[in-house]
N, C-alpha and C positions, 0 to 999 in steps of 0.2 A: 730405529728412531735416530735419526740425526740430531746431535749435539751442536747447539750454536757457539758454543765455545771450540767444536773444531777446526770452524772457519778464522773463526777468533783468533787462533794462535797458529795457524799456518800461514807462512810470511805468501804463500802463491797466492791466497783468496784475497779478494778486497770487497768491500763493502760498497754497493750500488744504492743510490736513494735519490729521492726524487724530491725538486722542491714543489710539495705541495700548492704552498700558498702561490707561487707564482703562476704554475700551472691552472690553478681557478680561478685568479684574475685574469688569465690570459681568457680563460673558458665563457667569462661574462663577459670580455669585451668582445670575443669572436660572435656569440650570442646577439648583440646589440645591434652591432654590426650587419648580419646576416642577414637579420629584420627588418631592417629601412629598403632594402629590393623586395626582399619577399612578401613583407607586411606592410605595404606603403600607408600611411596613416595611423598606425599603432599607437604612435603618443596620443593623438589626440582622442583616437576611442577609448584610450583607457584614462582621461582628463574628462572626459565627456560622464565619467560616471561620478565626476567629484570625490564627497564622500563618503559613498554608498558602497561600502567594500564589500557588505554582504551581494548588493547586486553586483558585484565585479567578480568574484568568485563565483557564484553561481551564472556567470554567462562563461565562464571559463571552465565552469566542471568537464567538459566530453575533452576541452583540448588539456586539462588534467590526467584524466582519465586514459587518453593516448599517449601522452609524454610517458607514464606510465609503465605503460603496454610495451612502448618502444624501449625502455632503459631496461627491460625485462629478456626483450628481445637481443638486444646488444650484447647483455651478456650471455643469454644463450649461446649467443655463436661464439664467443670466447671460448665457453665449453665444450661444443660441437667438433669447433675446429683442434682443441686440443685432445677431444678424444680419437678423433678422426687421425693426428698423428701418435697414438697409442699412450697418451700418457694420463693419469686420475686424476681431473683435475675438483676442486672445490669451490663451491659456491660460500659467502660470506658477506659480513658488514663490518665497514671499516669504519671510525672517528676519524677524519682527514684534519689537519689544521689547516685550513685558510686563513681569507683577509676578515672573516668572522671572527667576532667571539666568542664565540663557541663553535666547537668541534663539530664540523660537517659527515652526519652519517651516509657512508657510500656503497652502493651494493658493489661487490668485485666478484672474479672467477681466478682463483691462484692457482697453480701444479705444485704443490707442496713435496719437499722432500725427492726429488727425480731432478737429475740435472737436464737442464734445457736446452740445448746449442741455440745460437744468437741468432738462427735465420729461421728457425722455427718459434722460437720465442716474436722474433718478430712478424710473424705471420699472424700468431694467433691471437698478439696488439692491433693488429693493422684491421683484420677483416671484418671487424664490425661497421668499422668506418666505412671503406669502400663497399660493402653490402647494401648498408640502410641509406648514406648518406651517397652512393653512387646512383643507388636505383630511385629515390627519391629527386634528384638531378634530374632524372634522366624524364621520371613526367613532368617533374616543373617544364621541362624543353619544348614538351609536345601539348597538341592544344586536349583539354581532358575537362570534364567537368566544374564549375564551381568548387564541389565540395573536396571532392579529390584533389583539387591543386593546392588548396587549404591545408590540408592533413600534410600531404607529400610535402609541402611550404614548413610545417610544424616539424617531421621528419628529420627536413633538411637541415634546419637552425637547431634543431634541440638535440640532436645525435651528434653534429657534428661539432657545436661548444662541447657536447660530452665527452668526445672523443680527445680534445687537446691531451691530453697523459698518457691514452694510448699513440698518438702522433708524437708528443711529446717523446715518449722511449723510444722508440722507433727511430727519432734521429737521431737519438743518442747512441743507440745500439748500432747507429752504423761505422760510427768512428771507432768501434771495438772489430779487433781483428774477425775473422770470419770462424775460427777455430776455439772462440770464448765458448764457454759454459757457463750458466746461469742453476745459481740453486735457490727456491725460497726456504728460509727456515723459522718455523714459529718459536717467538721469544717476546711474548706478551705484546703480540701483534703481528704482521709478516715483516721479518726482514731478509735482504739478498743479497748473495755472495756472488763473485764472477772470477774465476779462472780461465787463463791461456795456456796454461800447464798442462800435457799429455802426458 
């Protein structure tokens, strides 16, 4: 069992952290954004329903229901991929602070306690993105049915506003030497140490 206090007082570890809130502003304007190619007329169908929000949810329940499906899927491959490079990793729900006032619950997949080197670490941020939100691209391109270019459109926008924190680290983790190590250690939440030290 890893002590967070041994990162704590060893002058080589330092403490990685992420700014939440700006990352999920970043994530709803990427989101917004996304929508005006993909969803061309979205405000106004959803003005069209005035204030009928019980019909505005229940015409939205299947594209609930997939967004869903897909943030389930996202993290799977977090999982996937970091068991795939040998390490245990955990499924969880996290309180994020955003631009909310109140604490945004978010599902995650951490490697608890195993040090991570920084190009594995970043593989196993990155490949959800380019998974769901590559192959979803890739039939938005080609001509495909109504319903299907609908979903893969959903796919596209809501995976890849998801994805801003794993993008997010990623390019953070690039400006860290190639030889970093990454630890998470639980301390009434996850938090992460990084060393260059061999």
């Amino acid at each position: 069992m890893l002590d967070v206090e041994e990162f704590e007082n060893k002058t080589e570890y330092q403490e990685y952290t992420t700014p939440d809130r700006l990352v999920s502003a970043v994530a709803l304007l990427a989101m917004v954004v996304l929508s005006f190619p993909v969803f061309p007329g979205w405000i106004e169908w959803i003005m069209s329903f005035e204030s009928d929000y019980i019909g505005l949810l229940t015409a939205l329940f299947d594209e609930f229901v997939f967004v869903i499906a897909v943030i389930l899927i996202h993290e799977y491959i977090h999982y996937a991929v970091g068991r795939a490079l040998d390490y245990e990793p955990d499924f969880g729900i996290a309180l994020k602070n955003t631009f909310w006032v109140i604490k945004e619950p978010a599902p995650y997949v951490v490697i608890i306690e195993e040090f991570v080197s920084r190009d594995e670490n970043m593989l196993v941020l990155i490949a959800p993105f380019l998974l769901i939100s590559g192959t979803a691209l890739a039939v938005l391109l080609v001509p495909t049915p109504a319903s299907v270019t609908h979903y893969a459109g959903a796919a596209f926008v809501f995976n890849t506003a998801g994805s801003m924190g794993d993008i997010y680290n990623c390019a953070q983790l690039l400006s860290y030497s190639q030889d970093t190590e990454f630890v998470n250690v639980e301390d009434n939440g996850i938090r992460t140490f990084y060393s260059t030290a061999q």
